[in-house]
C-alpha positions as CSV (number, residue, x, y, z in Angstrom):
1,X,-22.8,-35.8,-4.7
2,X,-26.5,-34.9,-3.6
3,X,-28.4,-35.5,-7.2
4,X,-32.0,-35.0,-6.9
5,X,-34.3,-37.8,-8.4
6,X,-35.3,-36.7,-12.3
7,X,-39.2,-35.9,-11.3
8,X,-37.7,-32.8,-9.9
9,X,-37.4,-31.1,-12.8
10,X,-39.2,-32.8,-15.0
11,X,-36.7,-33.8,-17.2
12,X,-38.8,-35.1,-20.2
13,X,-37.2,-35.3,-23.9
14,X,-34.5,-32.5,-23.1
15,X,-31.4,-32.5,-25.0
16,X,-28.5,-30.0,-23.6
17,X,-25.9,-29.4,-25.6
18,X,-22.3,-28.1,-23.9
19,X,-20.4,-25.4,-26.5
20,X,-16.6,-26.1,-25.4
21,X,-13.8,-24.1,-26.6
22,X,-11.3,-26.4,-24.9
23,X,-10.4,-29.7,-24.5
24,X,-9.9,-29.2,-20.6
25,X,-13.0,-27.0,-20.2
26,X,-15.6,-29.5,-19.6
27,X,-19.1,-29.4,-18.0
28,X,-17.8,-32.1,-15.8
29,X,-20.1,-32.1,-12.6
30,X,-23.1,-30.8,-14.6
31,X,-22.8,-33.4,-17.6
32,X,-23.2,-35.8,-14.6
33,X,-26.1,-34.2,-12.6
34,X,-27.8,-33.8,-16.1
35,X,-26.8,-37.6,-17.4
36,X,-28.9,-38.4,-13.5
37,X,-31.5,-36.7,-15.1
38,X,-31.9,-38.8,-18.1
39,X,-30.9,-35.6,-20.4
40,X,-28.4,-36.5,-23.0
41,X,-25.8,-33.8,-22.8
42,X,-24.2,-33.3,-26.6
43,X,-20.6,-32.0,-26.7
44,X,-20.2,-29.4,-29.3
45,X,-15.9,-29.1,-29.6
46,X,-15.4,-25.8,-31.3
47,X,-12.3,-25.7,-30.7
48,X,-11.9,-29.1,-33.1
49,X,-14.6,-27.7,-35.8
50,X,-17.6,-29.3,-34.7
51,X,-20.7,-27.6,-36.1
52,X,-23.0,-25.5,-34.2
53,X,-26.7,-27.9,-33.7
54,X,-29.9,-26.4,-34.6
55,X,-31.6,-24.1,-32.1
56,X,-34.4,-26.1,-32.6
57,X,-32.0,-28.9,-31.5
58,X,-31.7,-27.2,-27.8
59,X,-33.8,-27.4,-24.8
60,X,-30.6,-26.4,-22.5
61,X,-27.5,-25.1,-23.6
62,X,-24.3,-24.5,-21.8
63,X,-21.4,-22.3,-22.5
64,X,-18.0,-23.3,-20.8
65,X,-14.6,-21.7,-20.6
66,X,-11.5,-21.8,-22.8
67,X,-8.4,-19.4,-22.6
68,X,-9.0,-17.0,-25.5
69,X,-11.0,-13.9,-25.5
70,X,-14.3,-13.2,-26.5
71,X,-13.2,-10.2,-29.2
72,X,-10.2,-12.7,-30.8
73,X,-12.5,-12.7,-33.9
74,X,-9.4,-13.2,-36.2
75,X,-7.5,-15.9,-34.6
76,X,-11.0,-17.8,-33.8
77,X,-13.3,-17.4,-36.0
78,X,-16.2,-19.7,-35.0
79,X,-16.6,-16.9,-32.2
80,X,-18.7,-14.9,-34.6
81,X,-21.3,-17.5,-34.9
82,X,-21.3,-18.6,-31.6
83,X,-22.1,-15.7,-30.6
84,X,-25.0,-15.1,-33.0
85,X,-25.8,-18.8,-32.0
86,X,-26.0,-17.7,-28.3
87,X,-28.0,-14.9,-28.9
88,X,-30.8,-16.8,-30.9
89,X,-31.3,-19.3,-28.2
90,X,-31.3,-16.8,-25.2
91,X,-34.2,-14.8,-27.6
92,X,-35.7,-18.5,-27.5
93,X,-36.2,-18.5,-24.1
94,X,-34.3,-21.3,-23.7
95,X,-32.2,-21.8,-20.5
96,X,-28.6,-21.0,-20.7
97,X,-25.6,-21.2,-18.1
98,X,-22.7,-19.8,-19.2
99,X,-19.2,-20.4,-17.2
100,X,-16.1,-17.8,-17.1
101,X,-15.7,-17.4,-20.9
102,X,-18.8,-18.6,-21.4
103,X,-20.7,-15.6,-19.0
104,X,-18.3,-13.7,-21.0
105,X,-19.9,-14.5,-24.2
106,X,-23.6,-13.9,-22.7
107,X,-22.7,-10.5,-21.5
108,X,-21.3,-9.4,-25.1
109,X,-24.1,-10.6,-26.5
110,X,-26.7,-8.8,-24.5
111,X,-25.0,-5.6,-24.9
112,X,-22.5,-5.8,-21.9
113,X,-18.7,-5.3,-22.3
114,X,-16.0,-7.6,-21.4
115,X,-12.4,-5.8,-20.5
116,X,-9.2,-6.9,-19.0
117,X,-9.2,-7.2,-15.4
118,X,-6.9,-5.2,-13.4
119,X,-5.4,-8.4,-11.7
120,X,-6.2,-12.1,-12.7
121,X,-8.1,-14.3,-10.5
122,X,-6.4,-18.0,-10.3
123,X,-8.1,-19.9,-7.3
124,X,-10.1,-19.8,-4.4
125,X,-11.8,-16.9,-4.4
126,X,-14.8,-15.5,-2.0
127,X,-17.9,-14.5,-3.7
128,X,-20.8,-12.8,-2.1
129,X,-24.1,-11.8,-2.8
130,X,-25.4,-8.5,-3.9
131,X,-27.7,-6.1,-2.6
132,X,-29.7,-6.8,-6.5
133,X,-30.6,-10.2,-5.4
134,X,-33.7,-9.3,-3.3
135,X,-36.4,-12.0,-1.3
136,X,-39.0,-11.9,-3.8
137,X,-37.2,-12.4,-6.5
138,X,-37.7,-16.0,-8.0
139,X,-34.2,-17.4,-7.6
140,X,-33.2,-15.8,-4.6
141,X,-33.2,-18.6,-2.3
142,X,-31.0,-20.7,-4.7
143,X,-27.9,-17.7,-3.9
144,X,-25.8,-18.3,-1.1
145,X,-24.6,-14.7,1.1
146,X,-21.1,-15.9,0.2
147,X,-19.5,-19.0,-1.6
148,X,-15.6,-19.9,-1.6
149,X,-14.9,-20.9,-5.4
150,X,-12.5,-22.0,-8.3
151,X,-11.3,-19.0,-10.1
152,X,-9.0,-18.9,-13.6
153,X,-9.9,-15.7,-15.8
154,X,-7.8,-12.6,-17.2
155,X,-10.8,-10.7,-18.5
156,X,-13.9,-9.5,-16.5
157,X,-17.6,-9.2,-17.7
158,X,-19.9,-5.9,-17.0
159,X,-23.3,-6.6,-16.4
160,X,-25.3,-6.1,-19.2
161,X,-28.8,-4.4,-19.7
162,X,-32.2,-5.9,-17.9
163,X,-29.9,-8.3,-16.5
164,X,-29.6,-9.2,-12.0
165,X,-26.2,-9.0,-10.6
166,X,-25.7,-11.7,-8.4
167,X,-22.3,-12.3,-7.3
168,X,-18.6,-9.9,-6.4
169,X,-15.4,-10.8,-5.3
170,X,-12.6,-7.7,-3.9
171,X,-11.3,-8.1,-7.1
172,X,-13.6,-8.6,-9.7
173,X,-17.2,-7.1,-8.6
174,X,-18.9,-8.5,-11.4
175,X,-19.2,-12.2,-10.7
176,X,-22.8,-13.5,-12.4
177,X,-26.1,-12.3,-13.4
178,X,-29.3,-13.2,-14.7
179,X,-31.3,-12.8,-17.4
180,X,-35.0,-13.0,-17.9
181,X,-34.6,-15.4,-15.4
182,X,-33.4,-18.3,-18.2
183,X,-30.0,-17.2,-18.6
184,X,-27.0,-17.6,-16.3
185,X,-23.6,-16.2,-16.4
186,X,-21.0,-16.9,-14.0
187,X,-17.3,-16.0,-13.5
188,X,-15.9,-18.8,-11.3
189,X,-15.9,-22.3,-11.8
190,X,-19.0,-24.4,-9.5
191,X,-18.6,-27.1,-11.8
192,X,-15.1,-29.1,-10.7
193,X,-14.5,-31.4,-8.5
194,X,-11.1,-32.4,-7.0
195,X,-10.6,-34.5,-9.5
196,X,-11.1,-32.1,-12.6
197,X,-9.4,-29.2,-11.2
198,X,-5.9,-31.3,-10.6
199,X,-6.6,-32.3,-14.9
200,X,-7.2,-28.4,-15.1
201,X,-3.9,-27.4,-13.8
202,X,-2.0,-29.9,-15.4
203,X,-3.3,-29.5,-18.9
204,X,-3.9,-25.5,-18.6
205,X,-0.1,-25.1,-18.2
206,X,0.5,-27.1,-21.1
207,X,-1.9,-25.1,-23.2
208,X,-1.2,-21.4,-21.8
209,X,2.1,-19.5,-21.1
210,X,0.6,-20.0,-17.7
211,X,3.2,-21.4,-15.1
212,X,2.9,-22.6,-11.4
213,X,4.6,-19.3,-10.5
214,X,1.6,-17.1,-11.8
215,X,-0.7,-19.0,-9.2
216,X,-1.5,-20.3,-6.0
217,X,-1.3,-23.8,-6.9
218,X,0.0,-25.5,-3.3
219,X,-2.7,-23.6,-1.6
220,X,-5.4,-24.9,-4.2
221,X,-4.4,-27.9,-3.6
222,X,-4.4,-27.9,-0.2
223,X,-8.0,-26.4,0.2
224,X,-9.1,-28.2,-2.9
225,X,-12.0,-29.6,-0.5
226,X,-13.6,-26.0,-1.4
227,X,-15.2,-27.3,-4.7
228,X,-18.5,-29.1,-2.4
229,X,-20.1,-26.1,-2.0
230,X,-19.7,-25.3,-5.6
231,X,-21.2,-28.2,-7.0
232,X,-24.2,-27.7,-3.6
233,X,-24.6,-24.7,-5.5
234,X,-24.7,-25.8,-9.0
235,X,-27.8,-28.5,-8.2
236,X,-30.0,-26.0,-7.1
237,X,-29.2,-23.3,-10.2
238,X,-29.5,-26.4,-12.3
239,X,-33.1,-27.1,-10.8
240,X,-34.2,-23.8,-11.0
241,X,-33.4,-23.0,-15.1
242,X,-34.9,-26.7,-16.0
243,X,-37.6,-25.8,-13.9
244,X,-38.1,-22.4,-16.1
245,X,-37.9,-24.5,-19.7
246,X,-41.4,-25.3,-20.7
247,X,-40.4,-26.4,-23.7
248,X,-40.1,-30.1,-24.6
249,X,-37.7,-31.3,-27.4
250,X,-38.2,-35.4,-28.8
251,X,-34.5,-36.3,-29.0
């Protein structure tokens, strides 16, 4: 793990706060590289009724997966104001990285559309960079030309208005964006290590009609080493959106 010392980003009274729709759908490697920053990272378990914080509450907010859809208004409700919740801290110009359902949820709210996929992604997937992310853009030494990830998602995200697209796959083109430079969405899954994908697997077959015949497990097992460069990625996008939050929140 290659954490960079907390005068980096100049951590300060942050408080991040982790929306989770999941119990196997953790921040996991970011919790830690933000907990090395001396940044309290609050868990906020819809999916067991916590309340939504203040946005007055939020200096970094992070959005993770879970295996519903972002339109399943009636069978989760809470997904109505989380997404208004979502929306009034992106307009706050507060930083936000949002992971598989989570970029899902940042796309719908900034006017992008979120459809079924023609063929699910479960895996290692290749990702490369766009022809959008140009050299003098802010960010654009931060995106690798390619990047072998963690993949687990049925739907796919477009990429919605003002917004950079950053990453494709063969399958899905639409991979991440940013927004005003503050907001992140990405498809695949940067924050695992070895250890939380094998909990992933385990847990998401419990919790999904999702068997070890619908994906690739031996050969994510076998290359599970793949999850380094994710998390190599994941400290310097980290870096960069504290680096953009000027605001500074007492805990």
């Amino acid at each position: 793990m290659n954490i960079p010392s907390s005068s980096h980003c100049n951590a300060g009274n942050q408080s991040a706060f982790a929306l989770e729709h999941a119990p196997y759908e953790q921040p996991c490697y970011i919790s830690k590289w933000l907990h090395h920053q001396s940044i309290p990272v609050k868990d906020v378990n819809l999916w067991n009724g916590d309340d939504l914080p203040e946005v007055e509450e939020v200096s970094f907010l992070i959005i993770m997966g879970g295996p519903m859809n972002i339109y399943e208004h009636e069978k989760y409700p809470w997904l109505i104001k989380e997404k208004r919740f979502i929306r009034s801290v992106i307009d706050s110009n507060i930083p936000v990285l949002g992971i598989c359902l989570g970029a899902q949820l940042i796309s719908d709210v900034l006017g992008g559309a979120v459809t079924r996929l023609s063929y699910p992604e479960y895996g290692w997937i290749s990702v490369s960079r766009t022809t959008h992310v140009t050299e003098n853009l802010p960010f654009s030494s931060i995106i690798p030309s390619d990047l072998i990830v963690f993949q687990w998602h049925q739907d796919t995200f477009s990429i919605p208005p003002r917004a950079i697209h950053l990453f494709k796959s063969y399958i899905c083109p639409n991979q991440g964006f940013i927004y005003n430079d503050t907001t992140v969405g990405l498809q695949f899954h940067p924050e695992l290590d070895e250890s939380d994908i094998r909990i992933f697997l385990e847990l998401v077959e419990k919790d999904t009609e999702i068997t070890h015949q619908d994906y690739p497990k031996d050969d994510i097992v076998q290359n599970i080493s793949h999850y380094k460069r994710g998390n190599e990625f994941i400290d310097s996008l980290l870096t960069f959106l504290l680096n953009r939050n000027k605001t500074q929140i007492p805990r």
